[in-house]
C-alpha positions as CSV (number, residue, x, y, z in Angstrom):
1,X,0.0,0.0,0.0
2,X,3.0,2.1,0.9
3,X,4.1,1.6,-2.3
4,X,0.9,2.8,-4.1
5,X,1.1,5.9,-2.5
6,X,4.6,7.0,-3.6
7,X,3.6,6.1,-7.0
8,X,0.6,8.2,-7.2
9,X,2.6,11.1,-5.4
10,X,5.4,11.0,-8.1
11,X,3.0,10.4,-10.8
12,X,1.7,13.6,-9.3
13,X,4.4,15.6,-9.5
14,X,5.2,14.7,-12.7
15,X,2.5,16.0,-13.8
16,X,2.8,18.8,-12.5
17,X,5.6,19.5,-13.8
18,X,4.6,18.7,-17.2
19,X,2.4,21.5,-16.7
20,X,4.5,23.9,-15.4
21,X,7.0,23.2,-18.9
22,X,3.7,23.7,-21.1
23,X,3.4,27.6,-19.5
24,X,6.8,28.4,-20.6
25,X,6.4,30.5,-23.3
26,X,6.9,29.6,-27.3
27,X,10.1,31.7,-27.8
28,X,11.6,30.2,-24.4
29,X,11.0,26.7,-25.6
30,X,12.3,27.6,-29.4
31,X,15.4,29.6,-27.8
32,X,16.1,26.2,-25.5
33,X,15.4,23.8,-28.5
34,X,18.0,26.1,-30.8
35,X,20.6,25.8,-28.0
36,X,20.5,22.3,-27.6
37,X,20.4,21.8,-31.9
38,X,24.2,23.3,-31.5
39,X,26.6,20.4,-30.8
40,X,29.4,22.7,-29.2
41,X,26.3,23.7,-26.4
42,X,25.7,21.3,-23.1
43,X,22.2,21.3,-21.5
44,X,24.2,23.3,-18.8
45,X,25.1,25.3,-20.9
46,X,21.5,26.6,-22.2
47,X,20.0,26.5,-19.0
48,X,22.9,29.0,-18.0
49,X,22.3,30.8,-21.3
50,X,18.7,31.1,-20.6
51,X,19.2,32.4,-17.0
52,X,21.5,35.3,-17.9
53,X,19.0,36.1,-20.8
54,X,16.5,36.3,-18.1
55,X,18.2,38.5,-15.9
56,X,19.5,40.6,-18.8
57,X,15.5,41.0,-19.8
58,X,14.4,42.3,-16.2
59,X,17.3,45.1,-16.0
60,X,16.3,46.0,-19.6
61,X,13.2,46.8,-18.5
62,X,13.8,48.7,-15.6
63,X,13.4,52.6,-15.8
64,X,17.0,54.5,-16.2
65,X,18.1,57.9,-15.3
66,X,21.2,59.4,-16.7
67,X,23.1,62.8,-15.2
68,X,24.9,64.7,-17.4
69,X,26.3,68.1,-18.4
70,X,26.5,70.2,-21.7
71,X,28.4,73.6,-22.4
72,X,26.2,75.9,-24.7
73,X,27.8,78.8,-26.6
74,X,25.4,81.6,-24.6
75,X,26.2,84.5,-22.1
76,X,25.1,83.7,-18.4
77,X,23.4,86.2,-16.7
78,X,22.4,85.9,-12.9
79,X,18.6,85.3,-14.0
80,X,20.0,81.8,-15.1
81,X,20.4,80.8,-11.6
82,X,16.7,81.8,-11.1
83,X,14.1,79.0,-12.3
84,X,11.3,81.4,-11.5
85,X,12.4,83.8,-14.7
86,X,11.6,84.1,-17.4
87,X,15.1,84.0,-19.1
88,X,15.8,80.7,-16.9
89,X,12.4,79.0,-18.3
90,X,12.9,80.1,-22.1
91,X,16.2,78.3,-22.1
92,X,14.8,75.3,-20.6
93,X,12.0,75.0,-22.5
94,X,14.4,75.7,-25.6
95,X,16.5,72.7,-24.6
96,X,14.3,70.2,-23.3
97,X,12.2,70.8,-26.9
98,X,15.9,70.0,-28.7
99,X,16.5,66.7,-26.4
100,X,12.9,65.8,-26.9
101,X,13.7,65.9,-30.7
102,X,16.8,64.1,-30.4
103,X,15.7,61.5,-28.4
104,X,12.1,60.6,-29.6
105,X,13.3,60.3,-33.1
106,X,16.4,57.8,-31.6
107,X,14.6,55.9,-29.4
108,X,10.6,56.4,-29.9
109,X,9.0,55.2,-27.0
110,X,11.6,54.5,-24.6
111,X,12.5,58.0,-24.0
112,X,10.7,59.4,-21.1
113,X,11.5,62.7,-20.8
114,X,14.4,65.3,-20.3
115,X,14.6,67.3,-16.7
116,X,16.8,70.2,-16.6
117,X,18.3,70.7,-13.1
118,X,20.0,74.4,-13.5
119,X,22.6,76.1,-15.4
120,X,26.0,76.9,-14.5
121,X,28.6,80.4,-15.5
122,X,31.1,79.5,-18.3
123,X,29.1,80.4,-21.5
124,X,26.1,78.0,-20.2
125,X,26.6,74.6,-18.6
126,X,23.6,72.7,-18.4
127,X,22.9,70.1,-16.1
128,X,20.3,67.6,-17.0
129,X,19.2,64.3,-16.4
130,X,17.5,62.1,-19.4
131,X,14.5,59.4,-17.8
132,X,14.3,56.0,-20.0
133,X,11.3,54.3,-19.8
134,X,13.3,51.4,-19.9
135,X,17.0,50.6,-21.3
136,X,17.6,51.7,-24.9
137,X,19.9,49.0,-25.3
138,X,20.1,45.3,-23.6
139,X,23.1,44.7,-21.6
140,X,23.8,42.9,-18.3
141,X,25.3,46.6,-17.3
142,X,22.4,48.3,-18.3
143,X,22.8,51.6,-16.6
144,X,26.9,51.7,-18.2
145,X,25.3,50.4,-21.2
146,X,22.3,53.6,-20.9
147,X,24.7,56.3,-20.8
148,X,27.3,55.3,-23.7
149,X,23.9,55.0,-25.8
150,X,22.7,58.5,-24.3
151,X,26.5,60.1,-25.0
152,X,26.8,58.5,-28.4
153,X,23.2,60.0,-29.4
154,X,24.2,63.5,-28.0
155,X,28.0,63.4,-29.9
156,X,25.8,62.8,-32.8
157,X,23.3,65.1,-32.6
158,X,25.7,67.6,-31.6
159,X,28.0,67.2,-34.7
160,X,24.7,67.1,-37.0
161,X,23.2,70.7,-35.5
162,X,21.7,70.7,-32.1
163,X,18.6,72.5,-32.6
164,X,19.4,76.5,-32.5
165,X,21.9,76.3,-30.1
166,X,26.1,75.8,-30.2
167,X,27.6,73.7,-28.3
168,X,30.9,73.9,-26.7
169,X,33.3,71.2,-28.0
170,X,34.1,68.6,-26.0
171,X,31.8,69.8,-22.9
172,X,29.3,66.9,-22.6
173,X,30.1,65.0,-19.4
174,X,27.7,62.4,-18.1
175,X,27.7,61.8,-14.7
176,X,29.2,59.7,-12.3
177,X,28.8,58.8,-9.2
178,X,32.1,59.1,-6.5
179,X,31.7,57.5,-2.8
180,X,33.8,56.8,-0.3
181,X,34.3,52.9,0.5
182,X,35.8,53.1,3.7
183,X,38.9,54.7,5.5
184,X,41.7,53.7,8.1
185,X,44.7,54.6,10.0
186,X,48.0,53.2,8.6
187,X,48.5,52.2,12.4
188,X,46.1,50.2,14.6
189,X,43.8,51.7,16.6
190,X,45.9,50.4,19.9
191,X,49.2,52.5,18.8
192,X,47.7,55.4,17.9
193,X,48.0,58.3,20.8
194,X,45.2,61.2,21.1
195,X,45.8,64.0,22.7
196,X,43.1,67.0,23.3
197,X,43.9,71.0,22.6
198,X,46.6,69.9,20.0
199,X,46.7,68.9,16.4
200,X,47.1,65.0,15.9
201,X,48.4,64.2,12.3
202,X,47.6,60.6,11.2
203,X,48.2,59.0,8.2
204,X,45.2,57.7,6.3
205,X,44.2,55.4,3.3
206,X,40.5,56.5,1.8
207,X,39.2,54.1,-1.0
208,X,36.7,55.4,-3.2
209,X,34.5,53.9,-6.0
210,X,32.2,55.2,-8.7
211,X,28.8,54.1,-9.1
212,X,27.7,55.9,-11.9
213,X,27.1,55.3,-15.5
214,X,30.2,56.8,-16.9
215,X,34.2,56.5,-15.8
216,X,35.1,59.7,-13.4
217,X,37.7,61.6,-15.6
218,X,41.0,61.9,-14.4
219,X,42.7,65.1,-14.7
220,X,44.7,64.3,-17.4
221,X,41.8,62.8,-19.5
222,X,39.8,66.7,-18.9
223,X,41.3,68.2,-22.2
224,X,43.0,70.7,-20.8
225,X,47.3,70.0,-20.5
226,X,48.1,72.6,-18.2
227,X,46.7,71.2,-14.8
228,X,47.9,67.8,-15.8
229,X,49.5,68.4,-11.4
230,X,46.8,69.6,-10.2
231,X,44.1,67.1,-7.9
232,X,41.3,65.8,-8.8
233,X,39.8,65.3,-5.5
234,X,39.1,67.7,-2.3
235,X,39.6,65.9,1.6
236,X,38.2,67.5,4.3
237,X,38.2,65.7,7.7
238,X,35.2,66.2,10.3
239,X,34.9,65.6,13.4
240,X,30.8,65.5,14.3
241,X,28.4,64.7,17.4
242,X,26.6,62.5,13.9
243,X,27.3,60.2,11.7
244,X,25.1,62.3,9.4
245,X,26.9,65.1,7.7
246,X,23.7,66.1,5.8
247,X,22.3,67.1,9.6
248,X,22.0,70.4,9.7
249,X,22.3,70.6,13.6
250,X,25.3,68.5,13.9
251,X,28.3,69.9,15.6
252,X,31.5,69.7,13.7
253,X,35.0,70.6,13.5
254,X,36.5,70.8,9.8
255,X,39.7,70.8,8.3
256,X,41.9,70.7,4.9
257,X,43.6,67.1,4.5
258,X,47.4,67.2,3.8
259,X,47.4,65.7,0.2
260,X,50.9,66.6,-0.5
261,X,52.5,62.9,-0.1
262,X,48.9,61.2,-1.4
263,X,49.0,58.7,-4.0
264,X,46.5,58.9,-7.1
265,X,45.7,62.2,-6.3
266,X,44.8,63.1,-10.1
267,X,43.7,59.7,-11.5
268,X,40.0,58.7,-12.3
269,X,37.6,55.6,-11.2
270,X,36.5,53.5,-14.2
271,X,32.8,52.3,-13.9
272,X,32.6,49.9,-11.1
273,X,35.8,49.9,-10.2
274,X,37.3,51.1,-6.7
275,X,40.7,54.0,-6.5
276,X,42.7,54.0,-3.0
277,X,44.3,57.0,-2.0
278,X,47.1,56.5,0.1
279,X,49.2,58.5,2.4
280,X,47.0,61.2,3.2
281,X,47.5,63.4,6.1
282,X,44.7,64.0,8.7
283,X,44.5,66.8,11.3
284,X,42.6,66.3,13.7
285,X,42.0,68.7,16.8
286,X,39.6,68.5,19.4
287,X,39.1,71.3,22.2
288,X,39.3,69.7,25.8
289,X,36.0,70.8,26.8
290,X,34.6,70.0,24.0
291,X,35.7,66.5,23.4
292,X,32.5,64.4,25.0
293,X,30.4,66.2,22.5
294,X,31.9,64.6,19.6
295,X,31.1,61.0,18.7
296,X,32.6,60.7,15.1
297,X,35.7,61.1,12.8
298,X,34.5,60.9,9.3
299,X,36.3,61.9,5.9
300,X,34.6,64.1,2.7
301,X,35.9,63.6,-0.4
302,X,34.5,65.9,-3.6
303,X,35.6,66.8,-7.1
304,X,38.5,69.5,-7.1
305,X,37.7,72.9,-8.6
306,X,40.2,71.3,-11.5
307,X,37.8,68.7,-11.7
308,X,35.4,67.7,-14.5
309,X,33.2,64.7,-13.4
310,X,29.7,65.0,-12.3
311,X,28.8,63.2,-9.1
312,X,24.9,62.1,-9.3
313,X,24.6,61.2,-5.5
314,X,26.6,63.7,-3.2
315,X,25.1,61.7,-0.1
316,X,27.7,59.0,-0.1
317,X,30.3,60.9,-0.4
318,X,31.7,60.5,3.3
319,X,32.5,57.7,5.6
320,X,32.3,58.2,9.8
321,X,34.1,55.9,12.5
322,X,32.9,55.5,16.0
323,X,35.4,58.3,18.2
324,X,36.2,60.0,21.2
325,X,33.1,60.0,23.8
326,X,31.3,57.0,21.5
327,X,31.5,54.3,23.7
328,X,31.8,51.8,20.6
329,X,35.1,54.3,20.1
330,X,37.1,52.3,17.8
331,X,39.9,55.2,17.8
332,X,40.8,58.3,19.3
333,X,38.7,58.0,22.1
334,X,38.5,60.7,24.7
335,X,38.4,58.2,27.7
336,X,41.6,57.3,27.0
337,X,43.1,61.1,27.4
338,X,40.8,61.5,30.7
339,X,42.3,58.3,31.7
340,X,45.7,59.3,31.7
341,X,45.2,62.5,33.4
342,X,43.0,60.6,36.0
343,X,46.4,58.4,36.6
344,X,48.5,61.1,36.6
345,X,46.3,63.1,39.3
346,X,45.6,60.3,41.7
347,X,49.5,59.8,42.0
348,X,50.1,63.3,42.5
349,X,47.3,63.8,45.2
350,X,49.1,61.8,48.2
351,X,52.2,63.5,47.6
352,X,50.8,66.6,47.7
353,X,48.4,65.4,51.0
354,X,51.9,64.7,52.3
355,X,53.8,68.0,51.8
356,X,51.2,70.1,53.3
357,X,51.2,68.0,56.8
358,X,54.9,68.5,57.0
């Protein structure tokens, strides 16, 4: 009887999943039977075929936003920086009509729609952002694969006659997106010494990484030869009562890292990839009231004024430890200062008890 039943179950289940292979769609079962006509292809090897197909599909469809920037051959005057005038909203209109014309007749209905987000002095930088209503092209990097398709189509456009307007050579950027991975001492947290009302230098590796759509320029790659030196990023080092800089009410102390010995100072981040900066020189200073107010040490990095990328998401842009009253201090904590003072003054009490009885 036992028996009987596991045969009806697996009967079952066979059935089942009969069923199940007779929903999978016509073009699913021709793609499977074409991969497994091809001798030099293993049923492994189309099942894996058909999964990354899959997954390609669903990112394909997903809505995409891409930043950019474009220089337009006009004079800048302050009402620019006003969207509420008239001059601000005839421009915009004037370029969202061009993109709209660029774009529609490139893509039909995938374009969504431009968004202009303000314009900048130097002739008239534009920064934009262009909404897909799904991926223009099909690519397992779809939002790399978005922003080539988006500069490509620009470049185009651009060397064909954009509208009414002239555009700067070699001005559109598209937008990246810098963050900081992580920071530490070059010396554990045990060896390093903290001392209040003075200024502690430490040295300091930052790694960063770019999550954006398009490689962040390096200094060299921004056209211009004669700030081939200069840096491409900006370090500032805070110390905060938050771990969140965007806090308006936080309490912080700022100041100017020492790049002057920092590696990769003027290189770029490819897409995806990571860029450690090593040897940088932190200052850090903490009044001695002060210092159980303070909680956090946390590290800024920006574009340069020499830079030329565009960085989408300015709210990753900074990393905090645990410090100083934080009793999860990891480093620099001001318990350890108090500590030594506490020592120093308990030793110093019974002599000085036994001086004044003499």
């Amino acid at each position: 009887m036992e028996f009987v039943k596991q045969l009806l179950c697996f009967s079952l289940v066979l059935l089942m999943s009969f069923g199940h292979v007779t929903l999978q769609t016509t073009d699913t079962a021709t793609d499977m039977e074409e991969l497994l006509a091809t001798d030099e292809v293993t049923t492994a090897d189309a099942a894996t075929d058909l999964l990354a197909t899959a997954s390609m599909v669903t990112a394909y469809s997903a809505t995409v936003t891409v930043k950019a920037s474009l220089g337009l051959n006009e004079v800048f005057t302050s009402d620019l920086n006003d969207p509420t005038t008239s001059a601000y909203q005839t421009l915009e209109t004037d370029f969202i009509s061009t993109m709209d014309d660029v774009f529609q007749t490139a893509y039909g209905a995938t374009y969504n729609k431009t968004v202009v987000e303000g314009f900048r002095a130097g002739s008239v930088y534009v920064d934009f952002r262009v909404v897909f209503n799904e991926a223009p092209v099909a690519s397992d990097d779809y939002v790399e694969a978005t922003t080539t398709a988006l500069t490509d189509t620009l470049t185009a456009a651009i060397s064909d006659g954009f509208g009414d307007f002239t555009v700067i050579a070699g001005s559109l950027v598209a937008a990246t997106d810098l963050s900081v991975s992580s920071f530490s001492f070059a010396e554990a947290a045990a060896d390093i010494d903290f001392d209040l009302n003075v200024d502690n230098i430490y040295t300091v590796s930052i790694t960063l990484a770019n999550g954006g759509g398009a490689s962040l320029k390096s200094i060299a790659a921004d056209g211009d030869s004669g700030n081939n030196n200069a840096d491409n990023f900006a370090i500032t080092f805070i110390v905060s009562d938050s771990n969140d800089l965007s806090d308006s009410t936080a309490l912080t102390i700022e100041s100017d890292a020492d790049v002057s010995e920092a590696t990769n100072m003027q290189a770029g981040i490819a897409v995806s990839s990571t860029l450690v900066l090593q040897d940088v020189y932190a200052l850090v200073n903490v009044p001695k009231a002060d210092c159980g107010l303070y909680k956090h040490l946390c590290v800024k990095v920006e574009g340069s004024t020499d830079s030329v990328f565009i960085d989408e998401d300015s709210t990753n842009d900074y990393k905090c430890i645990a410090a100083f009253a934080n009793n999860d201090a990891e480093y620099l904590p001001c318990s350890g200062c108090m500590t030594r003072v506490s020592f120093i003054v308990l030793l110093l009490v019974p002599l000085v008890s036994y001086y004044l009885t003499l």
